[in-house]
C-alpha positions in Angstrom: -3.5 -55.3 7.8 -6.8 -53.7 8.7 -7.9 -51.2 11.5 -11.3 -51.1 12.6 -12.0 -48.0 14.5 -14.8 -48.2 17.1 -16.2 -46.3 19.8 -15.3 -43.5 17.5 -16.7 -39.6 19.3 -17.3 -37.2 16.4 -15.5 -37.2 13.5 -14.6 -34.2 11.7 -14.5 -35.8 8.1 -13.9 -32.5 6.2 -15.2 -34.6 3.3 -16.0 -33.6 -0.3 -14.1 -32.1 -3.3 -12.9 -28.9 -3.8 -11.8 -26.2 -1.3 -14.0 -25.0 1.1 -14.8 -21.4 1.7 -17.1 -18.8 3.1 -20.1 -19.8 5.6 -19.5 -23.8 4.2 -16.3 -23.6 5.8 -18.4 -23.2 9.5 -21.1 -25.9 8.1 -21.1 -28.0 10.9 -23.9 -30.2 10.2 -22.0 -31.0 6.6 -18.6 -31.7 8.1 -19.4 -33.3 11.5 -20.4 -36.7 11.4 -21.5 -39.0 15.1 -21.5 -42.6 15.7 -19.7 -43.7 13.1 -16.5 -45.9 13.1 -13.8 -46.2 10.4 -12.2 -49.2 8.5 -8.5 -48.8 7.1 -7.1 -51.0 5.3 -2.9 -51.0 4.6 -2.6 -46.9 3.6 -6.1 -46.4 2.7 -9.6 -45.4 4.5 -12.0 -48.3 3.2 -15.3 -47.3 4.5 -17.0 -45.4 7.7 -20.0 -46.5 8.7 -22.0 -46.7 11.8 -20.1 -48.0 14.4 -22.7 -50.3 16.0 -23.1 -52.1 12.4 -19.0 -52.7 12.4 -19.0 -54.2 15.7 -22.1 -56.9 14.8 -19.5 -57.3 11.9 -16.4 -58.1 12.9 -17.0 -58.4 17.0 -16.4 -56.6 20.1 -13.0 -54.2 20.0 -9.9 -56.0 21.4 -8.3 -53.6 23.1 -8.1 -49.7 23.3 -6.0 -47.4 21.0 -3.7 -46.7 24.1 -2.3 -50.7 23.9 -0.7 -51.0 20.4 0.9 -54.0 21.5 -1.9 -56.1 20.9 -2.0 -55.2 17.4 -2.0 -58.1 14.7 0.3 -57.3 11.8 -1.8 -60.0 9.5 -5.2 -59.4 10.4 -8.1 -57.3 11.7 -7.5 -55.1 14.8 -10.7 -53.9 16.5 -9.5 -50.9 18.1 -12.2 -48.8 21.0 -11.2 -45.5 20.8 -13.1 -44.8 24.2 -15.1 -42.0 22.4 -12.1 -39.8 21.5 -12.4 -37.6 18.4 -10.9 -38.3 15.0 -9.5 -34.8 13.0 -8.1 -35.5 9.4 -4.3 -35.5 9.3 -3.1 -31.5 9.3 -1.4 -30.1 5.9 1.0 -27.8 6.4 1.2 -26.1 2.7 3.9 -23.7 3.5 7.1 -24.2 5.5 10.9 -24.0 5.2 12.6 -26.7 6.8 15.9 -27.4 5.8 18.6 -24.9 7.0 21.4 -24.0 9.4 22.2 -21.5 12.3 21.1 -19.3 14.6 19.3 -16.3 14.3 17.9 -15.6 17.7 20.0 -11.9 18.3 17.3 -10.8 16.0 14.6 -10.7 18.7 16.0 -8.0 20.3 16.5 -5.9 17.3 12.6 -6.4 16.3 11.8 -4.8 19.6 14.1 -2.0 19.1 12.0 -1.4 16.1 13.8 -2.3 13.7 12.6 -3.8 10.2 12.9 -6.8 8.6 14.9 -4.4 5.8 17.1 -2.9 8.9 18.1 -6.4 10.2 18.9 -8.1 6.7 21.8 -4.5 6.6 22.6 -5.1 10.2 24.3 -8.9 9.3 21.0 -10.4 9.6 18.2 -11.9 8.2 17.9 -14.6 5.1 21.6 -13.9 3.9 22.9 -15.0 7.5 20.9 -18.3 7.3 22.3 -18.6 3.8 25.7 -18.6 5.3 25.2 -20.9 7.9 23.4 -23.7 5.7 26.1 -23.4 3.2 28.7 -24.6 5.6 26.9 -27.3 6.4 26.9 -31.3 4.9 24.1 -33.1 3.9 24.1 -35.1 6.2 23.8 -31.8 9.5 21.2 -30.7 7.3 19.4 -34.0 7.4 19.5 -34.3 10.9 18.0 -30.9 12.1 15.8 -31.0 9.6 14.7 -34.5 10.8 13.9 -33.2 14.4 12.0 -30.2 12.6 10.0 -32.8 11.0 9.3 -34.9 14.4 7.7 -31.9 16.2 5.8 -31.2 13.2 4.4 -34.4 13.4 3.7 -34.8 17.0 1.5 -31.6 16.5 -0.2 -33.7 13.9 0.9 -32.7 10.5 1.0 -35.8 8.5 2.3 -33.6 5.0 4.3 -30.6 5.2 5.6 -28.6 1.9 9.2 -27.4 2.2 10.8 -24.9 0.7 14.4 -24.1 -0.6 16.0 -20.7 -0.4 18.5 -20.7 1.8 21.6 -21.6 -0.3 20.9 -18.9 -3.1 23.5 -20.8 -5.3 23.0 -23.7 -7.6 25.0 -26.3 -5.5 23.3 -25.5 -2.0 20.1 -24.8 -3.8 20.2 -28.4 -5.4 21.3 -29.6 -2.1 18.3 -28.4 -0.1 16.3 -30.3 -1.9 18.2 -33.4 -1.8 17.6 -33.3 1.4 14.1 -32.5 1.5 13.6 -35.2 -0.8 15.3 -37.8 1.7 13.4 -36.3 4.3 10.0 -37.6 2.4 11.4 -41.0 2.4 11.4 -41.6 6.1 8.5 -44.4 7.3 5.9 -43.3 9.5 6.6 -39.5 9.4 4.8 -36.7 7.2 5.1 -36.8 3.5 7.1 -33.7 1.8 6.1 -31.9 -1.1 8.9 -29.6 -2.0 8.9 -26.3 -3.6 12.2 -24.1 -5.3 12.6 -20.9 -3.8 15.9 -20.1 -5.3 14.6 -16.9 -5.7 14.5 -15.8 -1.9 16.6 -13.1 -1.3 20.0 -11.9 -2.9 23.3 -13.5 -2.1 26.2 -11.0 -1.2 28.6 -12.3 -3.7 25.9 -11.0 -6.7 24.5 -8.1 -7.8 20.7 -7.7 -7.9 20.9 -8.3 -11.7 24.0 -11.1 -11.8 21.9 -12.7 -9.3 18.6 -12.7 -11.2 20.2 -13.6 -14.3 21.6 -16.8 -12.9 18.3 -17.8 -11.7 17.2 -18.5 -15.1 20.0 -19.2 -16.8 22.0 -21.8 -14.1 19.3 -22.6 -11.2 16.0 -23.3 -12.8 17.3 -25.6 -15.5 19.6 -27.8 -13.2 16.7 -28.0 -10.6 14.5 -29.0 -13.5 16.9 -31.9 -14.3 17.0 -33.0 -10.7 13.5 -34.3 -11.2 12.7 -33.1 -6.9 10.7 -30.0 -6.9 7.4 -30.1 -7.7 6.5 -26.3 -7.8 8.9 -22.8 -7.5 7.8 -20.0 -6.0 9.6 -16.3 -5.7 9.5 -13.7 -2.8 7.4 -11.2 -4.5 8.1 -7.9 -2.6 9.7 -4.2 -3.0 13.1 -4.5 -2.1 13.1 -7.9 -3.1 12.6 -9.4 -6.4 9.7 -7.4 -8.7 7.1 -8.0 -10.4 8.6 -8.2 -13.7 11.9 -10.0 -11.8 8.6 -12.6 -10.3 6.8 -13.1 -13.6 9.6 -14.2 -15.4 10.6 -16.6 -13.0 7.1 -18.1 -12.7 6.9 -18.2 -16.8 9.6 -19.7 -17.4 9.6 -22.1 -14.8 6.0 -23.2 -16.1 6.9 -23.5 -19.3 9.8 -26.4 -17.8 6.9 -27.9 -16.3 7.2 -26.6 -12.5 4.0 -25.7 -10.6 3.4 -21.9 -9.0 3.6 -20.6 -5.2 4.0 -17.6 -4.6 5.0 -15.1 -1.2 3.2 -11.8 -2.0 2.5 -8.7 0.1 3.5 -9.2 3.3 4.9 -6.2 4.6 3.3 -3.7 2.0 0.8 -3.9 -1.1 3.5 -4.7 -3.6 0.6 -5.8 -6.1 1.6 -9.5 -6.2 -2.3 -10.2 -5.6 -2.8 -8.7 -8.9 0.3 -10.9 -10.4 -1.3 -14.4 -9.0 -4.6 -13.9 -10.4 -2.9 -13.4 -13.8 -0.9 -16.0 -13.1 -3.4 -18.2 -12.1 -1.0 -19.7 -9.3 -1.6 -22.3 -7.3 -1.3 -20.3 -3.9 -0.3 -16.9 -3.1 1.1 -16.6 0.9 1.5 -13.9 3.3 -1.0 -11.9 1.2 -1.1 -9.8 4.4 -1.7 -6.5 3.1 -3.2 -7.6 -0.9 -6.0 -5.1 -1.4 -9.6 -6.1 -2.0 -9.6 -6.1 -5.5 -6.5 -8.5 -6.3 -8.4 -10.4 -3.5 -11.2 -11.0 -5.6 -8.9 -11.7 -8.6 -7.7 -14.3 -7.2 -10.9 -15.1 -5.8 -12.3 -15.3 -9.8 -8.9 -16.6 -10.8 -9.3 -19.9 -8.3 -6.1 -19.0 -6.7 -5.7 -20.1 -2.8 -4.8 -17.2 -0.2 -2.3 -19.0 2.3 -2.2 -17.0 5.4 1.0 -17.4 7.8 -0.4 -16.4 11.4 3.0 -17.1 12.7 4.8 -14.3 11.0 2.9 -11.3 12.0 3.4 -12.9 15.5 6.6 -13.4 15.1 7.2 -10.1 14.5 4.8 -8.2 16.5 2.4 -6.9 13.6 -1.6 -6.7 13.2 -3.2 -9.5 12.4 -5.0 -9.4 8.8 -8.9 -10.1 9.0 -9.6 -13.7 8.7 -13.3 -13.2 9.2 -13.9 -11.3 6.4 -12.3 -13.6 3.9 -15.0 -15.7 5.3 -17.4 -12.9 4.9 -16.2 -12.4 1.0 -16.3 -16.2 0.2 -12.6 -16.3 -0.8 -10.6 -19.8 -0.4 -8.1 -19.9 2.2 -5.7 -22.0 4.2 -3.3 -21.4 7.2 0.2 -22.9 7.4 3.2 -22.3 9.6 5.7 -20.6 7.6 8.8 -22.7 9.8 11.7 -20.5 9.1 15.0 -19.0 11.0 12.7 -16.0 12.3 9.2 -17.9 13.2 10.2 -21.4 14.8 6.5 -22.9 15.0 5.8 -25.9 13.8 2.4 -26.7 15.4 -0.8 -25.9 13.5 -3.0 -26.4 16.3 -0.6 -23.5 18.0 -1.7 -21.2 15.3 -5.2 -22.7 15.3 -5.7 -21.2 18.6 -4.3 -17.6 17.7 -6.7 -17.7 14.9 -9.5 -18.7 17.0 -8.4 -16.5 20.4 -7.0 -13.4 18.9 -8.4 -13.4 15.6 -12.3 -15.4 16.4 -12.1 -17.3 13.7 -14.6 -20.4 14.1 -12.6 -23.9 15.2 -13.8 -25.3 12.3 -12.9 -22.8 9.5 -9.1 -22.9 10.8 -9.4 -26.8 10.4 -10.4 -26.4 7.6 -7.6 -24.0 6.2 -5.4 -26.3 7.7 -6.5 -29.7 5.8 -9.0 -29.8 2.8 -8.2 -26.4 1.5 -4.4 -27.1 1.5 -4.5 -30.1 0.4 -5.7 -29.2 -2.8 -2.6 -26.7 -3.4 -0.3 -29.4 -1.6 -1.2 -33.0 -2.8 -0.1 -36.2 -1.3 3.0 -37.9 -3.2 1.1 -41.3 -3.4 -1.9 -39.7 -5.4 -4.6 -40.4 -3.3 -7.1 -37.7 -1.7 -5.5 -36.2 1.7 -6.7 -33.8 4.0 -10.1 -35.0 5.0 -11.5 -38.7 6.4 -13.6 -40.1 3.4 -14.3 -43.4 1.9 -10.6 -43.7 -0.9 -8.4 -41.3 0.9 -5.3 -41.7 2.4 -5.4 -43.2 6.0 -4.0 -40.0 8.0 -6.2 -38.9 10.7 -5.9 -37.7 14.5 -7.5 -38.9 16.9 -7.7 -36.6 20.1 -7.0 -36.9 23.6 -10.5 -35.7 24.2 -14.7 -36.4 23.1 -14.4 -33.1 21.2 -13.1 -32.1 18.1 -12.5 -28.6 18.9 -10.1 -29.5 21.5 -7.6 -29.5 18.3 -6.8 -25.7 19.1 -7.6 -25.6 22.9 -4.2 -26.8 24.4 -1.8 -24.5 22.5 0.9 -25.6 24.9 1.4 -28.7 23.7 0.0 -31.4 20.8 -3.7 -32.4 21.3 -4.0 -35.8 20.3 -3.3 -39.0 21.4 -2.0 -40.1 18.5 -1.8 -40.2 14.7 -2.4 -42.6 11.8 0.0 -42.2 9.3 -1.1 -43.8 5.9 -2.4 -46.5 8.3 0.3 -47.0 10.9 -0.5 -45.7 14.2 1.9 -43.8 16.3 1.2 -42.5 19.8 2.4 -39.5 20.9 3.6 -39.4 24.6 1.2 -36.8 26.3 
């Protein structure tokens, strides 16, 4: 089948390779294109050229985007999209999906001031959500995690990475990610890349040590034989798992053939900035309180900085300065960070905290949330993701609006009309 897209408003292509970063990440006149129109063909963005030129070629549109009905499963569709404005498909690069329970009592601890420390003693925390996802079947699992995955996509993620961590024990570990790997193989919904955090926290049937020991020893080679995670990652934090605990994970697990994520800093400088630029790791989250030199060791090292917006808050804290990462040229991207204790699941949600709160430009937080992540986060099928160029993978959004900025303006519910998911349109009902 092929899609012609006409009557196209501006398109914010967020072409080229590489990640973006400092003032090229606000370049408008490079990543803004006008008048043009866009033919897809099956999963794949064939060409975009000027819209004028692909109307004298293959006639006047049929109908309008809104009236899918119409469409013609065996030949060209000439679709008008009344001037609405076409956004790459979002990439959400870090996210945890697939768990159990309820943690909501929480909110009222946080506001009595306690920490995140003074909740996981109280009963709370990851080790509760471990409890609740071990009770439950593949198949409960599945199913929430399904919904999770629908809201995602209706705020326009078209890939999401997912995490494991919540069964901290080989057979719920393993689990997870049979799930998240069934997950990936629904039609027409966002591709899953998925990540091993087996190291996430410390079940309460383990000591610190019996528990860090079986990581390596049990976990990491059964999850290697499974063949489903692509990378593994480790909370890197005081209280948590150490630097030494974190670079012996990360070794080992690279040596098996695993790629590298990392959670560093988030609630102090625990010096895992310093660890992912020797490390070289793919990309280094939270980072929330790294101090400026690690920054600029990763920087040099060419490792991504994946800010979480959500969780600071989610939890009440400052806000880090996006502007100056901008300012110091360092490569960035934003993600959700879905989990028991930040429930958001919309990019464009964040977007707008970024942009509000934070005054990042519109089009720097686009860009951290599609061609910068997609180059820690790559599309299963192999093909370039993340942007709207001639060979990449046909996901794109097309607004409910002539502006592209209007992709973080209505926080309170999904901006676009609808999505094209490696070629198949979906409306969303606005």
């Amino acid at each position: 089948m092929r899609t012609i897209l006409v009557d196209v408003g501006p398109i914010a292509h967020i072409s080229g390779s590489g990640p973006l970063s400092g003032n090229s990440m606000i370049d408008e006149n490079s990543l803004i294109t006008h008048e043009k129109g866009i033919i897809i063909e099956d999963n794949q963005i064939m060409d975009i050229r000027d819209s004028n030129e692909l109307v004298d070629e293959y006639g006047q549109p049929e109908f309008e985007i809104s009236n899918l009905s119409k469409l013609n499963k065996e030949g060209n569709n000439i679709i008008s999209l009344a001037g609405r404005a076409v956004i790459p498909g979002l990439v959400d690069s870090h996210s945890h999906l697939v768990w159990s329970g309820d943690r909501s009592r929480e909110l009222r601890w946080k506001l009595k001031g306690k920490s995140y420390s003074d909740i996981a003693s109280m009963g709370g925390g990851i080790v509760s959500t471990v409890t609740d996802t071990r009770k439950s079947s593949n198949e409960v699992l599945l199913e929430i995690a399904n919904k999770r995955l629908q809201e995602a996509f209706r705020s326009g993620t078209t890939h999401i990475e997912s995490k494991s961590g919540y069964g901290l024990d080989v057979e719920t570990e393993l689990r997870i990610l049979e799930v998240s790997k069934k997950l990936s193989e629904i039609e027409n919904m966002p591709t899953v890349d998925h990540t091993w955090l087996g190291a996430h926290a410390i079940p309460k049937d383990k000591t610190h040590k019996e528990y860090f020991e079986s990581i390596l020893s049990e976990q990491l080679p059964m999850v290697v034989e499974q063949g489903i995670a692509r990378s593994a990652d480790v909370f890197c934090e005081p209280g948590w798992f150490t630097i030494e605990e974190t670079e012996d994970i990360l070794k080992q697990s690279r040596a098996k053939g695993l790629n590298l994520r990392l959670h560093i800093d988030e609630f102090v400088d625990g010096g895992g900035g310093g660890l992912a630029a020797d490390l070289r790791v793919d990309t280094a989250d939270h980072a929330h309180y790294t101090n400026d030199e690690n920054r600029e060791r990763m920087k040099v090292a060419g490792v991504n900085t994946g800010f979480l917006p959500g969780t600071p808050y989610s939890m009440g804290e400052e806000w880090p300065n996006f502007n100056s990462m901008i300012d110091d040229g360092l490569v960035w991207s934003m993600a959700t960070d879905f989990n028991p204790n930040n429930q958001i699941l919309s990019l464009p949600f964040l977007a707008s905290l970024l942009v509000n709160r934070c005054r990042v430009d519109p089009l720097a937080a686009l860009v951290s949330a599609t061609r910068n992540p997609a180059e820690t986060t790559p599309h299963p099928s192999g093909l370039v993701h993340g942007r709207i160029e001639k060979g990449a993978i046909a996901n794109l959004n097309i607004l409910d609006s002539p502006h592209w900025e209007s992709w973080c303006s209505k926080p309170s519910h999904t901006p676009f009309h609808s999505t094209i998911i490696e070629g198949n349109i979906v409306n969303h009902d606005l």
